[in-house]
C-alpha positions as CSV (number, residue, x, y, z in Angstrom):
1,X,-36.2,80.1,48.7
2,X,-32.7,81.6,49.6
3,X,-31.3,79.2,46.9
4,X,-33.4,81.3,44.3
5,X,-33.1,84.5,45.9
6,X,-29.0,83.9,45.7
7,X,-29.2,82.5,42.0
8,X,-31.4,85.6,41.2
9,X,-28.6,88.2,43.0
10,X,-25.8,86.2,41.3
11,X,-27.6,86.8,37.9
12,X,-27.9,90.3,38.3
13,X,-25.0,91.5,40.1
14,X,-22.1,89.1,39.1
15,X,-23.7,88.4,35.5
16,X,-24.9,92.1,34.9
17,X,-28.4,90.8,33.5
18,X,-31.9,92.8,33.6
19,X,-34.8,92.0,35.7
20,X,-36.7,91.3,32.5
21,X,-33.7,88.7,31.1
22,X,-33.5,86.9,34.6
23,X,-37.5,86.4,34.7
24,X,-37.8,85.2,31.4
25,X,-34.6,83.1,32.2
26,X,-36.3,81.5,35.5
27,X,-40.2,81.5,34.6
28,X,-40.9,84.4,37.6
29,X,-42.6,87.6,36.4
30,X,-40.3,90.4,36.6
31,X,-42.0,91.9,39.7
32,X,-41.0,88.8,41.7
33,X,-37.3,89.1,40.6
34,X,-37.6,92.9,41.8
35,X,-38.7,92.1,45.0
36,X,-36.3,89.0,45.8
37,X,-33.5,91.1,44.8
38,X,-34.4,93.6,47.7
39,X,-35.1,90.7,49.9
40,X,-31.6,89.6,49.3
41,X,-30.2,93.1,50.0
42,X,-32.7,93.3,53.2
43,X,-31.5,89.6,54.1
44,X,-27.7,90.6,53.9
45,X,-27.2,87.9,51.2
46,X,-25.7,91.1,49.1
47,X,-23.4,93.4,49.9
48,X,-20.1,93.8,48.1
49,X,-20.2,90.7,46.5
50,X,-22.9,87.9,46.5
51,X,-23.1,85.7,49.9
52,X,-24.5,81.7,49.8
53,X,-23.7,78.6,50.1
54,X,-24.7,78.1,46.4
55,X,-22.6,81.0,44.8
56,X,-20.0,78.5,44.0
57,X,-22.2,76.6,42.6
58,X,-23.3,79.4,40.3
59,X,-19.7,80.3,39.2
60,X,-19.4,76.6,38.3
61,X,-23.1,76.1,36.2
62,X,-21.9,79.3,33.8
63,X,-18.3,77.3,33.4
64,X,-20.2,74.2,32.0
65,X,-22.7,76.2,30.0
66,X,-19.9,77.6,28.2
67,X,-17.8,74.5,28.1
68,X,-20.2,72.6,26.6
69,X,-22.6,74.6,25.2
70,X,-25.3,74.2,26.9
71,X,-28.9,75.4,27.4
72,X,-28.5,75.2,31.2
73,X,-27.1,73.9,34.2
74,X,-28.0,73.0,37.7
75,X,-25.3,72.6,40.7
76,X,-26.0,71.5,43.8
77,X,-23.7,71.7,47.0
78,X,-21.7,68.3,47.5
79,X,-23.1,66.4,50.5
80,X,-22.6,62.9,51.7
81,X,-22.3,60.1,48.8
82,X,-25.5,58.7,50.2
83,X,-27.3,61.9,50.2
84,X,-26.0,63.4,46.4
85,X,-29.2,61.4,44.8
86,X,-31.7,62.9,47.1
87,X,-29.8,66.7,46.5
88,X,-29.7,65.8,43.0
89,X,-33.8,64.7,42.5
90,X,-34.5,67.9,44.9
91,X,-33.2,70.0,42.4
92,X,-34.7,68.7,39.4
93,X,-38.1,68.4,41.3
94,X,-37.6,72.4,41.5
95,X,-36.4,72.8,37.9
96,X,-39.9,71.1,36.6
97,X,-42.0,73.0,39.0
98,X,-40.1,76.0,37.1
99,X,-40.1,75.1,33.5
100,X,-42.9,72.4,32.8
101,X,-45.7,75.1,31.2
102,X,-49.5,74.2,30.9
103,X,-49.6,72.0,28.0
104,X,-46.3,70.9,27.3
105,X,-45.0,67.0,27.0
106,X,-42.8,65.8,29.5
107,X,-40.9,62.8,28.5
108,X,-39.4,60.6,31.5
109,X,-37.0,58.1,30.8
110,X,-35.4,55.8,34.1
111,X,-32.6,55.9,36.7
112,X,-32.3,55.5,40.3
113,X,-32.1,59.7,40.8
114,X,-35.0,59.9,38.8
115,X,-37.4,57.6,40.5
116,X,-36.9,60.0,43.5
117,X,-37.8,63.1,41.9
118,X,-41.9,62.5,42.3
119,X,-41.5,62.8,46.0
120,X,-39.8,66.4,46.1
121,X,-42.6,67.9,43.6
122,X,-45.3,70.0,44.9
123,X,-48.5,69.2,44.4
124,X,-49.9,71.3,42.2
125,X,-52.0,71.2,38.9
126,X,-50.3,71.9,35.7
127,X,-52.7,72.5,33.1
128,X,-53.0,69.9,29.8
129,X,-49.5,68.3,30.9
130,X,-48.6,65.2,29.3
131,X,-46.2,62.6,30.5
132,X,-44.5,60.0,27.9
133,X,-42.4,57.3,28.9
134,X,-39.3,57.0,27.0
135,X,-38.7,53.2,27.2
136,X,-40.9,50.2,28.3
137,X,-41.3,48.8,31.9
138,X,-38.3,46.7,33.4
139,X,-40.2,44.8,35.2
140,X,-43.8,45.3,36.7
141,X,-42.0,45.4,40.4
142,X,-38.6,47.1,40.0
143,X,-38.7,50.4,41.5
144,X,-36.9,52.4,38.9
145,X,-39.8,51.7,36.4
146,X,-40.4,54.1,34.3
147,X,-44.2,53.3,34.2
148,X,-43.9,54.0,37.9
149,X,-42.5,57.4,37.7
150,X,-44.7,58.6,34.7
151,X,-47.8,57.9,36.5
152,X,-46.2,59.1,40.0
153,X,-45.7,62.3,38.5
154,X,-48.6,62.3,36.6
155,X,-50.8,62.0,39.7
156,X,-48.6,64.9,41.5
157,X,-49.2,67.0,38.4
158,X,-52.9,66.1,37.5
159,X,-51.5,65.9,34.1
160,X,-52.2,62.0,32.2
161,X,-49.5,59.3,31.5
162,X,-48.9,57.7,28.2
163,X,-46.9,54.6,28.6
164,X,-45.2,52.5,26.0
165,X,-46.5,49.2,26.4
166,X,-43.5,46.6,26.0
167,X,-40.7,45.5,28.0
168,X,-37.9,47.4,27.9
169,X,-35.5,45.0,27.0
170,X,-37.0,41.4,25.0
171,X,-35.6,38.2,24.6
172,X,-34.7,38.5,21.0
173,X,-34.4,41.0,18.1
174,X,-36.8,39.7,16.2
175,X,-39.8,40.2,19.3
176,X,-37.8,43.5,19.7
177,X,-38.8,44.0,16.4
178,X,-42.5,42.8,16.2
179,X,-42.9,45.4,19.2
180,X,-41.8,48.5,18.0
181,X,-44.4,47.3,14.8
182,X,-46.5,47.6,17.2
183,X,-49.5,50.8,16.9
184,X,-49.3,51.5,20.1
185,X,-45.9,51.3,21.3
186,X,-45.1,53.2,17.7
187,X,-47.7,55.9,18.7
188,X,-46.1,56.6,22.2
189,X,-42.2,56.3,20.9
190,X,-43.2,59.3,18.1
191,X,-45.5,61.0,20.7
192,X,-42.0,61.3,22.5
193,X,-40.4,62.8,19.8
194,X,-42.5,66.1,20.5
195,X,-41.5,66.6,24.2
196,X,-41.3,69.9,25.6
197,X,-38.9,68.2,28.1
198,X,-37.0,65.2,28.5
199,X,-35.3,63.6,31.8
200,X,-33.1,61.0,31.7
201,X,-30.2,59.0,34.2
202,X,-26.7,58.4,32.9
203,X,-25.5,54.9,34.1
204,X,-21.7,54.2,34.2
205,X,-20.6,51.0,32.0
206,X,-19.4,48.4,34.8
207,X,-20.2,46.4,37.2
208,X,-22.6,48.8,39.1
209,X,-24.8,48.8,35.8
210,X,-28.4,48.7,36.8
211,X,-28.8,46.4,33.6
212,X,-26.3,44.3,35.3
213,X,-28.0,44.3,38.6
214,X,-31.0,43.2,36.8
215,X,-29.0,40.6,34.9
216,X,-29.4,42.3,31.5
217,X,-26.0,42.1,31.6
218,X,-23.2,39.7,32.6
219,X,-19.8,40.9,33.8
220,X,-18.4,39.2,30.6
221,X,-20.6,41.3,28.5
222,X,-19.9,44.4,30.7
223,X,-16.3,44.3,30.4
224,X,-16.4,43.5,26.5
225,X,-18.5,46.8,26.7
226,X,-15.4,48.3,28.7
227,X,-13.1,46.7,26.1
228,X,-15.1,48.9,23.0
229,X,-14.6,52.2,25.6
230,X,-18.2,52.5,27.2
231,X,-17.9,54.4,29.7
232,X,-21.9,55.0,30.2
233,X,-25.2,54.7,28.9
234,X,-28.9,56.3,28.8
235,X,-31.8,54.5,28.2
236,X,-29.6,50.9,28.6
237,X,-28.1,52.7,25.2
238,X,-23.9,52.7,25.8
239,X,-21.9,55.3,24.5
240,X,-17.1,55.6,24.5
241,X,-16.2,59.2,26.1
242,X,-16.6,60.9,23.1
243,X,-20.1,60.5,23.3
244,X,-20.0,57.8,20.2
245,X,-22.5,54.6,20.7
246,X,-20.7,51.4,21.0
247,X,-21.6,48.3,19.5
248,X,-23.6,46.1,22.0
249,X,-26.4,43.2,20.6
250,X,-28.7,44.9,23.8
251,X,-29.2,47.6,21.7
252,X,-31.0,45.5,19.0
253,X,-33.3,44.3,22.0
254,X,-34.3,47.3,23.5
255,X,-37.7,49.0,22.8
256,X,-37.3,52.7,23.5
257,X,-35.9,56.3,22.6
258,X,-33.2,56.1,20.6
259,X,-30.2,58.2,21.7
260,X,-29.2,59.2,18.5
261,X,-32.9,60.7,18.0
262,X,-32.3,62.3,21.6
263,X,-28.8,64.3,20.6
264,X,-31.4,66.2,18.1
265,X,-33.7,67.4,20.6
266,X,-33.7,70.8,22.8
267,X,-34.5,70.7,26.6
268,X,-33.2,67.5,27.8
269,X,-32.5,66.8,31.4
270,X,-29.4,64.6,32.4
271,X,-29.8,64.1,36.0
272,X,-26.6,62.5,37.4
273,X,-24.0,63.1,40.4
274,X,-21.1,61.4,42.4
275,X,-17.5,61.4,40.9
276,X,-17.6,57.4,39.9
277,X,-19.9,59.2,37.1
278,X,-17.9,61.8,35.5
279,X,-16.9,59.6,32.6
280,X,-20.1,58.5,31.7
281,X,-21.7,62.1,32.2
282,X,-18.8,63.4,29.9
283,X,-19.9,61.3,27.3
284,X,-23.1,61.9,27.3
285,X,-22.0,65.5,26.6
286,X,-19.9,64.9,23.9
287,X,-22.7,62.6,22.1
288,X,-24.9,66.0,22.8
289,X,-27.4,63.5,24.2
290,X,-28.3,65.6,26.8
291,X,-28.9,70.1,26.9
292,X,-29.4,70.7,30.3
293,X,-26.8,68.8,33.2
294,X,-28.3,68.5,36.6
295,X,-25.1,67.0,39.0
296,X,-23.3,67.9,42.4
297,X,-20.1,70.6,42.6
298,X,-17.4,68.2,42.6
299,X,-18.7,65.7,39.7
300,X,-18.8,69.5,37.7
301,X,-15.7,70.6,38.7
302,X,-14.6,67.0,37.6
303,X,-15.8,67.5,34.4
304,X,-14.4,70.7,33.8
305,X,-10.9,69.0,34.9
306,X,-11.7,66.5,32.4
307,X,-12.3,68.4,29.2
308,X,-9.5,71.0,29.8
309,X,-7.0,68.5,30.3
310,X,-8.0,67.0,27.0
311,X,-8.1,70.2,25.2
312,X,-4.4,70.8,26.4
């Protein structure tokens, strides 16, 4: 709660917004926003300027919305390299219970951060939602499965799962193929395409690939990745720095969301943290494949780093 009460006093008394703009910007009714902002004056978050270990952070989210235009951004205080993934699900758990409205369409794609967003959600009912899964399972035991978080946060959310019902990855193109034929896996791949919200991981192009711990991938085939300039991917889908998709025979394998479809829609999450990252994140926003960027303080003030220097 004092993380939103210090957003909210940022808003209004750093940014120079209305009650009514910071509501409708944050889902609360514009009564709440009143009485948080005298909480935070009762509280002594406010005084001359606005106090909290998040303000930073808040300085930092406007710099990337306007650096890469986009819809929103989330910062979270850096903590311990073992602990940014827990910060980071934390704070997308919070962003869902905000924005996911009764009857919308949440689309969940996978990634390690993202498998631990289910615990950190509230349980509470959210009227009509939907939950689409934006690739097929990896395997029926691997914890990341996106099957696994769909109905994980489906069960949270009373809302229902829809699942697309094919590996994630095949042995071939041409069963690749035959699968996305398929009614079903067709139905839920277009159902996608209608999401209120997307989430999705970024995965860096190397060695500490989760295709390549899953042996998707070789080393060989990682660094010829490396040698074409991948620097990351989303939804096993690699992508250079500029955000441009590399060539790669996995993609021809792969039954899921394509990321070129993805750079067209509004309201998607890119949930990733920890400096290793910063390429692969930077990519991703170049490519425009993702809206809204969920990460830690230093991986955004990385980023920002980044793009100036290039720009000079």
């Amino acid at each position: 709660m004092t993380d939103l009460i210090t957003r909210i006093a940022w808003l209004y008394y750093k940014e120079g917004l209305k009650e009514t703009q910071i509501a409708s910007m944050l889902d609360l009714s514009r009564s709440k926003v009143g009485r948080l902002l005298q909480k935070a004056r009762q509280d002594g978050i406010v005084h001359f300027q606005v106090l909290g270990t998040t303000s930073n952070c808040l300085e930092i989210e406007k710099k990337l919305i306007d650096l890469f235009d986009l819809q929103d951004a989330v910062v979270v205080p850096t903590v311990s390299e073992n602990k940014i993934k827990e910060s980071l699900a934390k704070a997308a758990a919070q962003y869902l219970e905000r924005h996911l409205p009764s009857g919308s369409l949440f689309a969940v794609g996978w990634g390690i951060t993202i498998s631990e967003v289910p615990k950190f959600i509230r349980s509470q009912e959210i009227r009509d939602l939907r939950i689409v899964t934006l690739n097929g399972g990896l395997t029926p035991s691997f914890y990341l499965n996106p099957y696994d978080v769909g109905s994980r946060l489906a069960y949270i959310l009373g809302g229902e799962c829809y699942y697309v019902h094919a590996p994630a990855i095949t042995t071939s193109e041409h069963l690749c193929r035959s699968l996305k034929a398929d009614a079903t896996v067709e139905q839920a791949l277009e159902m996608a395409k209608h999401a209120d919200y997307f989430m999705v991981g970024i995965g860096r192009a190397g060695a500490e690939s989760t295709l390549v711990k899953m042996r998707y991938l070789n080393l060989g085939e990682t660094e010829a990745l490396r040698q074409q300039g991948a620097v990351g991917d989303i939804l096993g889908q690699f992508f250079n720095v500029q955000g441009e998709k590399v060539n790669c025979d996995l993609h021809k394998r792969i039954v899921g969301f394509p990321i070129e479809d993805l750079s067209k829609m509004k309201n998607v999450i890119g949930l990733a943290g920890g400096i290793a990252k910063a390429e692969a994140i930077l990519g991703a926003l170049h490519g425009m494949y993702i809206k809204i960027l969920i990460t830690d303080e230093k991986t955004a003030e990385s980023l920002i780093n980044l793009e100036q220097r290039s720009a000079s």
